[in-house]
C-alpha positions in Angstrom: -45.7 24.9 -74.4 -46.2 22.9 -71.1 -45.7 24.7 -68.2 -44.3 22.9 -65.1 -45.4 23.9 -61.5 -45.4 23.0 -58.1 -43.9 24.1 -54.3 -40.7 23.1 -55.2 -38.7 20.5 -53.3 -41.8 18.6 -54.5 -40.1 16.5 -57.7 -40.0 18.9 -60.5 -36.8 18.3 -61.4 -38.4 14.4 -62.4 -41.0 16.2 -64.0 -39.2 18.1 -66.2 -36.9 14.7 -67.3 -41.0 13.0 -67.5 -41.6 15.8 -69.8 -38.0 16.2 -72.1 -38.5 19.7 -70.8 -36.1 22.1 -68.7 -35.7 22.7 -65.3 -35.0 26.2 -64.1 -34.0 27.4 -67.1 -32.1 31.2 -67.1 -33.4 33.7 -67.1 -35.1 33.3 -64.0 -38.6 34.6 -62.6 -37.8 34.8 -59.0 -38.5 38.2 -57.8 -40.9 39.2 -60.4 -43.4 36.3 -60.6 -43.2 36.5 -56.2 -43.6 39.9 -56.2 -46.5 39.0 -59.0 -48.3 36.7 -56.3 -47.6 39.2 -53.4 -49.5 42.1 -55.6 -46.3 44.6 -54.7 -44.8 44.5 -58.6 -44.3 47.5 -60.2 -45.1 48.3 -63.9 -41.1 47.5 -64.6 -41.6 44.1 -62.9 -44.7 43.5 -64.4 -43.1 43.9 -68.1 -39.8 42.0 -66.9 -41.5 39.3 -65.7 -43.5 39.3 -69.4 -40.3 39.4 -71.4 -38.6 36.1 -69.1 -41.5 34.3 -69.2 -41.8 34.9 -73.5 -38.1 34.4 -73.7 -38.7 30.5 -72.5 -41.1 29.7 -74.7 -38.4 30.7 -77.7 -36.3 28.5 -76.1 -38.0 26.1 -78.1 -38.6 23.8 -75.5 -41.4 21.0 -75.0 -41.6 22.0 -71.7 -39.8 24.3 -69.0 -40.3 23.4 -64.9 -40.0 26.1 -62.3 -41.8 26.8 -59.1 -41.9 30.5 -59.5 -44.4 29.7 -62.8 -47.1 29.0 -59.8 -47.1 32.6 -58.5 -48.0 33.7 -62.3 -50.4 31.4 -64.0 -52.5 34.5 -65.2 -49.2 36.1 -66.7 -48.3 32.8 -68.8 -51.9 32.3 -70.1 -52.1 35.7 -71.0 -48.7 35.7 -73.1 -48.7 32.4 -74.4 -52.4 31.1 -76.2 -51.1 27.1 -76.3 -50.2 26.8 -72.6 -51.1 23.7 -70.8 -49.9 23.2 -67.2 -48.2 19.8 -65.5 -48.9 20.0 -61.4 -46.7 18.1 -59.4 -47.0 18.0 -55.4 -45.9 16.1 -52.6 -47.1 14.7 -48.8 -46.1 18.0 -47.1 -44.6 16.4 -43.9 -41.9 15.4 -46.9 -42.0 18.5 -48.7 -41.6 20.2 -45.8 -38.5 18.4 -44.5 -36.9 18.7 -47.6 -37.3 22.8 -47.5 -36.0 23.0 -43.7 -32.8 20.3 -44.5 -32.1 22.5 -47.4 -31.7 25.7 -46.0 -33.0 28.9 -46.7 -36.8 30.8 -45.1 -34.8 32.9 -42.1 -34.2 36.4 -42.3 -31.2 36.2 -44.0 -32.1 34.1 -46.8 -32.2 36.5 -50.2 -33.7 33.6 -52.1 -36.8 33.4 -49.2 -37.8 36.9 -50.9 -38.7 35.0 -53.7 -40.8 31.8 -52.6 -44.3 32.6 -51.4 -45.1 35.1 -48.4 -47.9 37.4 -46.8 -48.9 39.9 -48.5 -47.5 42.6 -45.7 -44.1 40.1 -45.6 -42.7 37.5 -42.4 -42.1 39.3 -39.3 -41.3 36.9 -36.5 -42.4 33.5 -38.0 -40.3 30.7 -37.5 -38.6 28.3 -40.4 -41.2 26.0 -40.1 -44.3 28.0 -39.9 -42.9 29.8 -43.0 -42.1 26.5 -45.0 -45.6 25.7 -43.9 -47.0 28.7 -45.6 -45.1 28.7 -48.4 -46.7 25.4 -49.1 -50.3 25.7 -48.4 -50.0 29.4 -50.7 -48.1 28.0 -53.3 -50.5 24.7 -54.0 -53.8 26.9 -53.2 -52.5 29.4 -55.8 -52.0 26.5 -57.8 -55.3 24.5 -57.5 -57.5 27.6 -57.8 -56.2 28.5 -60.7 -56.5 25.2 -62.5 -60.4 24.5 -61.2 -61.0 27.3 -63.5 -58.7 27.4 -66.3 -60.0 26.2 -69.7 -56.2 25.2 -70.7 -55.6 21.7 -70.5 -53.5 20.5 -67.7 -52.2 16.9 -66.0 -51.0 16.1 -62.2 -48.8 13.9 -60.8 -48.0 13.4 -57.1 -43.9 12.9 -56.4 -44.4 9.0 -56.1 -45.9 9.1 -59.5 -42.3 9.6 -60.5 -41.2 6.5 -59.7 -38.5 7.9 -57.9 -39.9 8.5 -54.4 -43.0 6.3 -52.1 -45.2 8.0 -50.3 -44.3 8.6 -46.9 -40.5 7.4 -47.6 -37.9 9.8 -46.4 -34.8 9.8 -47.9 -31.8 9.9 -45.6 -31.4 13.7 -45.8 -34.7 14.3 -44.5 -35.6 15.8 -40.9 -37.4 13.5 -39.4 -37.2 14.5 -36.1 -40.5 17.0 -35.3 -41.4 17.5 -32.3 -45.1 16.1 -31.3 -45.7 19.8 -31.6 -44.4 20.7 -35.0 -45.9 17.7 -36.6 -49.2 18.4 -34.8 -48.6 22.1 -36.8 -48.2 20.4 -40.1 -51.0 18.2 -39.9 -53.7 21.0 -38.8 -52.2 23.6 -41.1 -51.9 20.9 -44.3 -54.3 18.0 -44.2 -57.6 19.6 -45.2 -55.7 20.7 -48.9 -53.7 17.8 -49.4 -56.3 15.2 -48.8 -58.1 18.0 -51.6 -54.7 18.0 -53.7 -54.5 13.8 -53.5 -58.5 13.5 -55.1 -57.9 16.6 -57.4 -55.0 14.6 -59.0 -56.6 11.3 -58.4 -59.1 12.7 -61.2 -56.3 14.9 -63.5 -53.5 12.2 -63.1 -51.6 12.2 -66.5 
């Protein structure tokens, strides 16, 4: 089966159409494939997260998208000998608005306990700085894994999709950072997407 991947917010929903595949599908990783990532599971999370992730591929599917696939690459190669992987990822200044209009990454978010973190956890991060992390993690968890995965794999970036241009915000997006908090997402971002931009350059589907 083809695994989809990606931050999230980042066009898998088009990729999982691209691919006749499902987006999301229950039952859902969430907690288990984070807590995966964040090396806190326990042996009941491990074997939950085992039984979801074998349960999808009997859903007879071409292909199933879901960010919380990226925190447990290992797991799906290890339970499933035909995987192959489909990257998508997206400018992060975008990506990044899209997370902080949305909602969600404050201390009262449940779902934030599922999206990428420290190992020890957040403690007095802001939105942003935790938006931030949770993309630079979630696409280095991503493009380590596939420089040395034997599986076969194809990327896309969002504007592959047809559906949004580079740089192009749509009208929900916050626009409006401050010369400081763009100056943040550029230093903490541009090294690994200028990396992510030639990585799929070279594995573009």
């Amino acid at each position: 089966m083809i695994w989809g991947i990606g931050t999230g917010r980042c066009g898998t929903k088009s990729l999982s159409k691209h691919l006749n595949g499902l987006h999301e599908p229950e039952p859902w990783p969430l907690h288990r494939a984070a807590y995966h990532a964040r090396l806190i599971s326990s042996q009941e999370d491990e074997q939950e997260l085992r039984a979801i992730l074998k349960k999808r591929i009997d859903l007879g599917a071409p292909a199933v998208v879901d960010l919380h696939q990226s925190f447990c690459l290992d797991v799906i190669e290890e339970i499933d000998p035909k995987a192959e992987f489909a990257f998508i990822a997206r400018n992060p200044a975008a990506c990044i608005s899209s997370f902080l209009t949305g909602g969600g990454f404050t201390d009262r978010d449940v779902f934030g306990e599922y999206k990428a973190q420290p190992i020890g956890g957040f403690h007095n991060e802001s939105r942003l700085q935790r938006v931030v992390f949770h993309w630079v993690y979630t696409n280095e968890l991503i493009y380590t894994h596939l420089m040395r995965t034997r599986r076969p794999f194809k990327c896309w970036r969002t504007e592959d999709m047809g559906e949004i241009r580079e740089n192009a915000y749509p009208p929900h997006l916050k626009t409006d950072f401050t010369k400081d908090e763009a100056a943040y997402i550029v230093d903490e971002t541009c090294h690994l997407w200028a990396t992510l931009r030639e990585f799929i350059h070279v594995h573009h589907a």
